[in-house]
C-alpha angles and dihedrals in degrees: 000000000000118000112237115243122236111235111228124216148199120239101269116089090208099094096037088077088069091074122010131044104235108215116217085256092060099053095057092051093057098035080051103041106036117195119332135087110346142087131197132218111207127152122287118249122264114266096016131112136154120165083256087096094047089223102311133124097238135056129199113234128198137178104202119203086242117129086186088063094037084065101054102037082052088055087036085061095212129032142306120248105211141158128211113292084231134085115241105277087013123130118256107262115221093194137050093243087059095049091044099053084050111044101358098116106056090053127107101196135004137188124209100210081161128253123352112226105260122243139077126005119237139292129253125199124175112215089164086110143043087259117060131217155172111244085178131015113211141123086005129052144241085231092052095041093049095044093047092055095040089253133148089215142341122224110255117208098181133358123211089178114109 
């Protein structure tokens, strides 16, 4: 089974509407969290479909605190379907060079903007269902994200935090 792509954004929401229905949930954590380590899993918009999705009802959104995306997405005009620059189980390159061995081949194009800071890979909520949850706990943490949203405590699938 394919895995689904995350779409990238600029910093702007406006676009975002285009594709995904952003739950009440969603916005405040944007609104909340600004651009950084997270993506967000909401449902996909009625009537549209890409083979982004591979074939499911919900897409993963980020707006990643990259000036270097926020410009092409800008000239693109619309987002960028990507996946992660790792292989499945593979560690989170911080350079090009390290994305590239790894994954390099099966892309069709890559951008150099330079070293990632090191540290924790994203966040992933998902905000797809009435209860909300972290499918992976990363660069941004179960107390943040629960005190963002007024909760006692969020469901964590999986943890990357030490």
């Amino acid at each position: 089974m394919e895995s689904p792509l995350q779409l990238l954004f600029g910093p702007s929401t406006d676009r975002l509407r285009d594709f995904a229905e952003l739950t009440a949930t969603a916005e405040r954590l944007v609104s909340e969290i600004g651009p950084g380590g997270w993506t967000i899993i909401v449902p996909v918009r009625q009537g549209w479909s890409s083979v982004a999705l591979a074939g499911g009802s919900t897409i993963g959104f980020r707006i990643p605190d990259s000036p270097a995306v926020h410009r092409v997405v800008e000239l693109l005009g619309g987002p960028l379907a990507a996946s992660s620059a790792n292989r499945h189980g593979g560690p989170s390159p911080t350079t090009f060079a390290e994305a590239h061995a790894q994954v390099g081949e099966f892309c069709a194009c890559a951008i150099d903007a330079g070293p990632t800071p090191e540290g924790l890979d994203s966040t992933v909520i998902d905000c797809s269902t009435a209860e909300v949850r972290i499918l992976r706990e990363g660069a941004i943490d179960r107390l943040t994200i629960a005190r963002i949203l007024g909760l006692p405590s969020i469901p964590v699938l999986r943890s990357v935090r030490p």
